[in-house]
N, C-alpha and C positions, 0 to 999 in steps of 0.2 A: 508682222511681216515688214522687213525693210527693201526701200524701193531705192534702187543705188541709179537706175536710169529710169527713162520712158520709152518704152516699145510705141506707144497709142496711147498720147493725152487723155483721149474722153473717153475710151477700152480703160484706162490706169483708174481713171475716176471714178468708173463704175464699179469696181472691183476694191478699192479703197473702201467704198459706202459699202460696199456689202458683205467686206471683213467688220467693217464696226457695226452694222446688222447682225454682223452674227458673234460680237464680242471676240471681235480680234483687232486689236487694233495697231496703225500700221504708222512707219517712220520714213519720210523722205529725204533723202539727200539731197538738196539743190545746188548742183554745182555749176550750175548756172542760173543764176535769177530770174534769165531774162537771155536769149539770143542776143547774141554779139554783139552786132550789125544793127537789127533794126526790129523792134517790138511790134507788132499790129495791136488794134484794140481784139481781133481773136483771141492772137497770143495772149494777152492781158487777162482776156476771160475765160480763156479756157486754165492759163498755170492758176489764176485767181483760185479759182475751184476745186484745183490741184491739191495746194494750200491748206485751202478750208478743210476738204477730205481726211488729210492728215492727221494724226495725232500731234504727231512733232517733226517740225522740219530741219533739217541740219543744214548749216553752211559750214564754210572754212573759213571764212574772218569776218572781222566785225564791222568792217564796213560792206560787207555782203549782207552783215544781219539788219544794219541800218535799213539799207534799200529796200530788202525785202519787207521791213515794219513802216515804209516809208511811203512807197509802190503800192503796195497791194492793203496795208490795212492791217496785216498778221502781227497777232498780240505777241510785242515781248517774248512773253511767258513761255510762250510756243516753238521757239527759234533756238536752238543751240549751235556755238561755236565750235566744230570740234575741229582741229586743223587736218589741214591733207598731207596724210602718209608721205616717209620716205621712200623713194623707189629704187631702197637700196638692193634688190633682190637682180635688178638690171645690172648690177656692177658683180653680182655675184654667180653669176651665172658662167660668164668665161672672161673671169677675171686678165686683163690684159697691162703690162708696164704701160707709162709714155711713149717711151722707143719702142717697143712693140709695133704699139698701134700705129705709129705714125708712119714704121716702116711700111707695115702693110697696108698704110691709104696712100702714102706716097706723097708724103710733105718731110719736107727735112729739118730735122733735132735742131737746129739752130734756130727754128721760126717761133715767135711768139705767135698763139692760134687764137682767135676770134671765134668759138663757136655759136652760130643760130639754127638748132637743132627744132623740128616738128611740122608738120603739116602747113604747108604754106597758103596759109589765110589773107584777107585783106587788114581785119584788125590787128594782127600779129605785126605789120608795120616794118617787114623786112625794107623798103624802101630806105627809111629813115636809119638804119645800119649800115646799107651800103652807100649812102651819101656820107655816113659820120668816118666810114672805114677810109676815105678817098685821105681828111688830114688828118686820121691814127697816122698812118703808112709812111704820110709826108711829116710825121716828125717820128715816126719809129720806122726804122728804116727792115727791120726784121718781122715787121706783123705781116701776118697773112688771114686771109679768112674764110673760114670753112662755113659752108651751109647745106644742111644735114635737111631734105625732109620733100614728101611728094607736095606737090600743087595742087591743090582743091579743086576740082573737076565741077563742083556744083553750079560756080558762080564763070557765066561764061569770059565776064568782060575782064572779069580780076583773073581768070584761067589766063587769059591773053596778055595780061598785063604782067604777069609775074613771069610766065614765060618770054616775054620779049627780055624781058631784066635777066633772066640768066641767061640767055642767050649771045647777051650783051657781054657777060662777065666769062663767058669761054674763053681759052687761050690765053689767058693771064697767070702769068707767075707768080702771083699773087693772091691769089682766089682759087677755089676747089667747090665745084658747087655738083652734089649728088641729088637729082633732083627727082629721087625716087623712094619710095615704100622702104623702110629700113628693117627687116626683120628681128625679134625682141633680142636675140642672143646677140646679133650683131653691135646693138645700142651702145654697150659698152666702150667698143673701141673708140669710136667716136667723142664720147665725153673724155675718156683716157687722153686722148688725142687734144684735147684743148687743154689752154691756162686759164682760160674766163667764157663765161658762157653769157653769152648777151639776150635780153629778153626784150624787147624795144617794142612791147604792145600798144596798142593805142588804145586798148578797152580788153577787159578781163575783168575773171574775178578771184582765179587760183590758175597755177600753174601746175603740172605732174611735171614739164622741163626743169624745173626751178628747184623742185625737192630731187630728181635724179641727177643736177649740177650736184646739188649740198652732198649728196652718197657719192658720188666719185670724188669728193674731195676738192672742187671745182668752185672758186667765188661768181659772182653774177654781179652785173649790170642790168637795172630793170626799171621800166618805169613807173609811176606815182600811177598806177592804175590798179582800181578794186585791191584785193587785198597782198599784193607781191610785196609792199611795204610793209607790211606788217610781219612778213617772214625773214626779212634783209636785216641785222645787224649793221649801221651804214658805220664803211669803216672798217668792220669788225670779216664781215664771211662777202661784201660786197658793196654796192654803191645805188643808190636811187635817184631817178632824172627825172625831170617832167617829159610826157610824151611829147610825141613828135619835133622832138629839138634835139636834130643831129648836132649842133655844137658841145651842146652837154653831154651828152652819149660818148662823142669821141675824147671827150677831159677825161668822162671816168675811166672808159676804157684805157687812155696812155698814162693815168695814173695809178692804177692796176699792173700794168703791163711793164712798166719804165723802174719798179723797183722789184727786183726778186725774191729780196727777204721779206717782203710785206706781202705780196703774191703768194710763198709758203705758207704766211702762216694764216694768212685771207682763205685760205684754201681749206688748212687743220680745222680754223673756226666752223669754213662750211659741213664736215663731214660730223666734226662735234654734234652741232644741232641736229644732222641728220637722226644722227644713233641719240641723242640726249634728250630732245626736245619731239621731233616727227618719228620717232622711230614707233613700230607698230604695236607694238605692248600699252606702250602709253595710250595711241589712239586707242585700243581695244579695249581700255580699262575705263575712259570718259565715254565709248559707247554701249559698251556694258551698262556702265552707271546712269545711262542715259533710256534705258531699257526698261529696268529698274523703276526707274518713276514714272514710266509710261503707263509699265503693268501696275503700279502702284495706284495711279489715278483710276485706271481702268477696273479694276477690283472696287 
């Protein structure tokens, strides 16, 4: 049985022990090691067990696997890399040109586009893009920046905080901020709709943003956080910054943005890896094979 989320930590736990009581034994995805924000020793004790319960725990990079062999104690042995999927299936869905999309969000063909597309969290560090976007703008005289995604409701004071910031950035000719639920057919235009997709986290450990930049054909800006470095090509499909340093951010971005022929083929690179590298066969075949030895041990 593979566990790809958690309904009920200590309900998950239960049911893990008592598939390998009854000789079935089960596989978790960790796609997150650990909350975001901020671990308690609950949290500690309760994923700790999680862990243990498992047969084999999967992340998506290897400094994911470090932490978790670091943190928690989980052998090595137990830990598999297998990377996270292209979400080329969003691009394919109602596949839309450039000038399409842009027509119909309402930004004009001439803008070079800035997207920060997903659920607007506190670690996700939109902050630090719209401070780095103030001197894109003032040496690119054509950037504009789009931000794509609803406001996290959970957390009141960061609800307040990110609302005051877009709030802030209405009525600028300059900025477009949707600051709502994006439904999954819609997703497309919006990556369509950008030339660089910015990821400016301050703490993570995979992105789904990051691999449905790569399937639209879309290079990225991302920072030196958990494992977004390790799927970045620097150079090649995009550029990596140290978090929270909008000066960096804004170099990559106008270095990006400021040549066209490198932006094309930054772009080909990204879609390459999507379909070469993350594309879903592949995944399916290392977690197959990863099944494979589980039953293997387990026998």
């Amino acid at each position: 049985v593979h566990f790809q989320w958690l309904a009920n930590r200590e309900q998950d736990c239960a049911f893990m022990k008592l598939l390998s009581r009854m000789g079935i034994p089960s596989v978790y995805t960790a796609h997150d090691v650990e909350p975001h924000l901020t671990a308690s020793a609950k949290d500690r004790a309760e994923l700790g067990k999680l862990y243990g319960a498992a047969a084999k725990v999967i992340v998506h990079a290897e400094s994911n696997k470090k932490e978790l062999v670091k943190v928690f104690g989980i052998p090595e042995a137990k830990v598999a890399v297998i990377p996270h999927g292209s979400y080329d299936f969003l691009c394919a869905l109602e596949p839309v040109s450039r000038d399409a999309a842009r027509k119909k969000i309402g930004i004009p063909e001439s803008k070079k586009v800035v997207l920060f597309f997903g659920l607007i969290k506190r670690y996700k560090g939109l902050e630090y893009l719209v401070e780095a976007f103030q001197e894109v703008r003032s040496r690119l005289e054509t950037a504009f920046l789009l931000i794509v995604g609803d406001i996290y409701a959970g957390d009141a004071q960061s609800h307040r905080f990110y609302s005051q910031m877009i709030e802030s950035l209405r009525g600028r000719d300059d900025v477009l901020c949707v600051a709502s639920y994006v439904p999954v057919e819609s997703v497309s235009q919006y990556l369509s709709a950008a030339d660089v997709v910015v990821l400016p986290y301050t703490r993570t450990y995979q992105s789904g943003v990051l691999l449905a930049a790569y399937a639209a054909g879309r290079p990225v800006v991302v920072t030196n956080t958990g494992g977004l470095a390790e799927v970045v090509e620097e150079g090649e499909s995009g550029f990596v910054v140290p978090p929270e340093d909008a000066r960096a951010l804004a170099n990559a971005i106008v270095d990006i943005l400021s040549d066209s022929g490198r932006l094309d083929a930054m772009g080909r690179r990204a879609r390459h890896l999507a379909t070469a590298v993350y594309g879903w066969e592949a995944i399916a075949a290392k977690t197959i094979e990863l099944y494979r030895s589980v039953l293997g041990e387990a026998a």
